[in-house]
N, C-alpha and C positions, 0 to 999 in steps of 0.2 A: 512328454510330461502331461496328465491328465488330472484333471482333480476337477471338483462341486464347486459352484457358486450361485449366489443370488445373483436374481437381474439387478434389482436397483443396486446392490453394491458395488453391483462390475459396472452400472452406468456412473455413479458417484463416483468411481477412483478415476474411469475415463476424463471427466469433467475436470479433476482435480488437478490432474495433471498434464491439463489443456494449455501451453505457452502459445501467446500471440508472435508476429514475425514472421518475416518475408522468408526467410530460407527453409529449405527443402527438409529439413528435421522437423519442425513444428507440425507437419501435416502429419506424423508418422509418432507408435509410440512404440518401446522396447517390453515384451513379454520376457520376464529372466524367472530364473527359481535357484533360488540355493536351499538344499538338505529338504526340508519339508514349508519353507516359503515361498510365497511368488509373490514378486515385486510388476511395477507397472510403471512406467520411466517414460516422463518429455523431458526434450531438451531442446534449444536452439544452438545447442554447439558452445555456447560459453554458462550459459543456464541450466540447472538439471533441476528436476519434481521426481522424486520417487515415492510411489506409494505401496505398503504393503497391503496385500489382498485380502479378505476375509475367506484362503479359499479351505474345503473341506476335502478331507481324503486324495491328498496328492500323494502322487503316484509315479513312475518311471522314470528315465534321466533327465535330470535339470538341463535346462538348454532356454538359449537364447533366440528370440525371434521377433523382425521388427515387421510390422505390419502398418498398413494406413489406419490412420487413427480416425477419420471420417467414416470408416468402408466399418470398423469395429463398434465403432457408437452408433451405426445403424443398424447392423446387425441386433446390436445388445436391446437398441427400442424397438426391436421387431420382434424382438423375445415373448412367449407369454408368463405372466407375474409368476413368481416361485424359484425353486432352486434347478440348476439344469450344468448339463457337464462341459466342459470345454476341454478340447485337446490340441494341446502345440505342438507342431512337428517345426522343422526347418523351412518346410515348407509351407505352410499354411497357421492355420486355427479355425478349429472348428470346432461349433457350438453346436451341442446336440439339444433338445428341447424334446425329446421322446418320439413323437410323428413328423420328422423332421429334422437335418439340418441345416445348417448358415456357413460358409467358408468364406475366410478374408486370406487371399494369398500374401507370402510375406516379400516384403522389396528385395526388389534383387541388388541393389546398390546399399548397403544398412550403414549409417551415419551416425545414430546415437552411439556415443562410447560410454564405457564404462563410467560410476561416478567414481569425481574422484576421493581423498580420502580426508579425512579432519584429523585431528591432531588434540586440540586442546579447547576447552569449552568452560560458558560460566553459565550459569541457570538462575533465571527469574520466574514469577510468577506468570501465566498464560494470559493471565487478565491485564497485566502488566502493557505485555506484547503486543497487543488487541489496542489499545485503548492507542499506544504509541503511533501504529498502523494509520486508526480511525483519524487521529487528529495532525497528518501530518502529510498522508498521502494527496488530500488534495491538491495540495499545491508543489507536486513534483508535476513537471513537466510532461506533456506525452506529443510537442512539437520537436519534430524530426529537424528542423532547421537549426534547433539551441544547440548550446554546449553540450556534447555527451552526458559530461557530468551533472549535469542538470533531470535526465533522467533518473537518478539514481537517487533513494532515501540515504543520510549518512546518520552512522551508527556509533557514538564515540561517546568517552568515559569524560565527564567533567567534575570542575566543583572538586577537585584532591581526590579522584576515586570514587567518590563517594554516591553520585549521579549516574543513570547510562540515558543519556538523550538522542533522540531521533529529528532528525529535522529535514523539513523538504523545503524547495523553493523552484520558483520558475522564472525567476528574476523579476517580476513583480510583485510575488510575495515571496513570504517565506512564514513557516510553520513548525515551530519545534513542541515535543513532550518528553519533561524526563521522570524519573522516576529511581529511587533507592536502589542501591546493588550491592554487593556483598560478595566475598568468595572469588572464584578465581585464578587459577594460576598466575606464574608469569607472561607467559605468550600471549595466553589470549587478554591479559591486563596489557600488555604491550601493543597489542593488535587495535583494541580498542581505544588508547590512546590517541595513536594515530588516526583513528577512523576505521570504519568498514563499510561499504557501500551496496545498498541490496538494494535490486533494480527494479522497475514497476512490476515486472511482468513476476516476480517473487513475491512481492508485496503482494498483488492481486488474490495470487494463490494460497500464500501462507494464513491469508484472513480470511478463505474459505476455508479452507482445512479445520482453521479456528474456533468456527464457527459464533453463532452468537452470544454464546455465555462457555465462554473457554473455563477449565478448568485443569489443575495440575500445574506442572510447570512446563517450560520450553525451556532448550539447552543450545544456548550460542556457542558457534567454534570458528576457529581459521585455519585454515587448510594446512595439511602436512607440509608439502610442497611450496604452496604459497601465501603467506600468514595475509593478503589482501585477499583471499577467496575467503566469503562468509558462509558456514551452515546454519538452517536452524532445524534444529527437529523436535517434532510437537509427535505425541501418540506414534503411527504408523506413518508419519508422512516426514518426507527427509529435501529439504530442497538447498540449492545451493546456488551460488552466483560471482563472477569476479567481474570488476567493475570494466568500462570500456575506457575508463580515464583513469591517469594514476592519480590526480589528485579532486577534492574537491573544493570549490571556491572558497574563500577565506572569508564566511556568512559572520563571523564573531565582530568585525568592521561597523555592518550594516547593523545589525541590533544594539549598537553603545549608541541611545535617541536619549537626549537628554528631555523630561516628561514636564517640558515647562506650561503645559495644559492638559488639563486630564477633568473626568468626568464620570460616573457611575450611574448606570442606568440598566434598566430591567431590559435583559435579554428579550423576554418576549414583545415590551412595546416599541426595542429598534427593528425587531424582526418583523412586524407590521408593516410600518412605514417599509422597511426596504422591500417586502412583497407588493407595497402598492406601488412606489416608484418603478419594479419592475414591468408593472404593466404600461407606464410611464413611458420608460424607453424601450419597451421592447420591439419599436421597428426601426431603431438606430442602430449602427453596426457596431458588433462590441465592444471595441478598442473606444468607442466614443461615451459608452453607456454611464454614464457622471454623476453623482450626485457628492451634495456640497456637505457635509458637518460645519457646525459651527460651535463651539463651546462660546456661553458669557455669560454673564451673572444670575441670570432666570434659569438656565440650564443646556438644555443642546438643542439644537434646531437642525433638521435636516429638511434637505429639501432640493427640486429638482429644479432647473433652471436653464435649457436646452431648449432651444428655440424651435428646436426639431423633434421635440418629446411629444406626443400626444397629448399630456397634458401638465404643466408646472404645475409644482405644490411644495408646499411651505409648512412644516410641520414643529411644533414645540414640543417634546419628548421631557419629564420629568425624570432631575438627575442632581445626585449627591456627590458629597465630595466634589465639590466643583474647587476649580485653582486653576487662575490664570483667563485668559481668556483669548482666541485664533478659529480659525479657518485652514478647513484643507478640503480638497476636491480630490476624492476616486471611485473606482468601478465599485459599482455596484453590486454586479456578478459575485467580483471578489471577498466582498462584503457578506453577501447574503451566506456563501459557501462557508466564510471565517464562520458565522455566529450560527452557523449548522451545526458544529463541531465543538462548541464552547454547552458542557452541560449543566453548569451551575447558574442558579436563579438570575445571578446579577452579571455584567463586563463591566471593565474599565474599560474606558478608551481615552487614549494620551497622545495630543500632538505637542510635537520641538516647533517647528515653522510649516509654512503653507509647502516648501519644499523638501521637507523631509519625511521619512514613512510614519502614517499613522500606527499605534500601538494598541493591537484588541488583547485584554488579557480574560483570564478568570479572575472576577473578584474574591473567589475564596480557594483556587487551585492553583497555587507560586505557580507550577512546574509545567501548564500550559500558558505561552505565547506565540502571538503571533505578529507580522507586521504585512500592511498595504500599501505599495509604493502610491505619491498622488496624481493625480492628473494634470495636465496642464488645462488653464481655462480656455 
């Protein structure tokens, strides 16, 4: 199989379809072609990224070939800028560049399989899908010691249907976005009922693919075979994933906080204070990194109070909507990444008791929240 390609495209689809992970697929990616396409495939063996190639004038039999996907990405940055030929045998790939080639031999053990297949699919907006990504992934987990399922964003229909919400959590927060949907089959309204689970290493990818101002739509499905495997395919890129847990945690528990203190304040002047408190604690180890909110009648006062901080400070923060009045103590870290992710002028923020999670909302976006478990003092 022979055919044209740009360098930077062939190094952009390599990138794309870069999965993280210990097993012996991840280092390796799948050259395939059908009819006059060629696809470019990672996988870690329950994860697949396929991407279609931008290539020109393909040529000979379609054929399969797995090659080391380091040995191919430096080849391709060794390339010089412009259009140049590549050809897959079973054996190899080789990149011709005119005064010159490049050879990546292909493994002899090949482990990518096929992908597998979808079934039934519901389509949202790209800008939709992006934004759910942005405001939810940080707080999935990426410690190997948690719950499986704790790695994994879940993807389910709430609210009658009428919602498709995302949400992550690492057991000290949690992070949801939802957003209108429409349309639909039965299966995959059935699929998403129950949930669907798409794992970091999909998320990472599928918001490059995205890129920064996604447009068009994106097309969700669940798997022929197994309605818990999720597709999403955007443009040329097809990725898919089944979860390593069959269920995920029962998060709807944890967000009924009854908001018997709540307070409204400009995103950008909590975001101050918590950049300075960060230089505050930043030679405390993280699990200890504290700072206090307080709601009362003046407004909210934050402030650092660690004897082990560099240096205390006591801040009065101008805040509306005030009702009620308490304290709660947590991370910081946590905090500062929440109101990263919040991009309307104003939060809310609502405490139940000193032991329960705080509550960061958008004051003018229902459909992103989020919660911070507290600290102990």
């Amino acid at each position: 199989m022979k055919f044209d390609i740009e360098k930077d495209a062939l190094r952009k689809a390599l990138d794309q379809v870069k999965l993280k992970g210990c097993v012996e697929t991840v280092k390796r990616v799948l050259i395939s072609g059908k009819g006059k396409e060629v696809f470019i495939t990672g996988s870690d063996g329950t994860d697949f990224i396929r991407k279609k190639i931008p290539a020109v004038g393909v040529s000979g039999k379609a054929i399969q070939v797995e090659v080391d996907l380091k040995g191919l990405q430096a080849a391709a940055k060794g390339l010089p800028s412009g259009t140049h030929h590549l050809c897959a045998e079973a054996e190899s790939i080789t990149l011709d560049y005119g005064r010159g080639t490049m050879t990546v031999k292909s493994e002899d053990n090949p482990g990518i399989a096929e992908l597998p297949e979808a079934e039934s699919f519901i389509t949202i907006p790209a800008a939709d899908l992006k934004a759910m990504i942005s405001k939810t992934r940080h707080a999935v987990t990426d410690d190997v010691t948690k719950n499986p399922a704790l790695h994994y964003a879940f993807l389910h229909i709430v609210k009658r249907g009428r919602m498709l919400r995302m949400v992550g959590t690492d057991g000290h927060r949690l992070a949801y976005y939802e957003k209108g949907v429409t349309g639909g089959d039965k299966k995959i309204r059935a699929a998403l009922k129950e949930g669907l689970m798409i794992s970091r290493n999909i998320l990472d990818q599928v918001d490059k693919a995205l890129g920064k101002k996604p447009a068009g739509d994106v097309r969700i499905g669940c798997g022929k075979k197994d309605p818990r495997r999720v597709f999403i395919e955007y443009g040329d890129t097809v990725a898919t994933c089944l979860s390593a847990s069959p269920t995920y945690p029962d998060y709807e528990k944890v967000i009924k906080i009854q908001e018997n203190t709540s307070a409204t304040v400009a995103r950008n002047m909590l975001g101050e204070a918590v950049a300075r408190a960060k230089v505050s604690v930043a030679s405390i180890r993280h699990s200890d990194r504290a700072v206090v909110l307080e709601v009362n009648d003046d407004g909210l006062t934050f402030s650092v109070d660690k004897s082990s901080a560099a240096f205390k400070m006591n801040e009065a923060i101008a805040a509306t909507h005030l009702k009620g009045g308490s304290t709660i103590r947590i991370n910081n870290s946590y905090l500062e990444k929440a109101l990263r992710e919040v991009d309307t002028k104003n939060v809310k923020i609502a405490i139940d008791t000193p032991e329960r999670p705080v509550t960061i909302r958008s004051a003018s976006d229902p459909g992103h929240f989020q919660i911070i478990m507290p600290m102990r003092a």
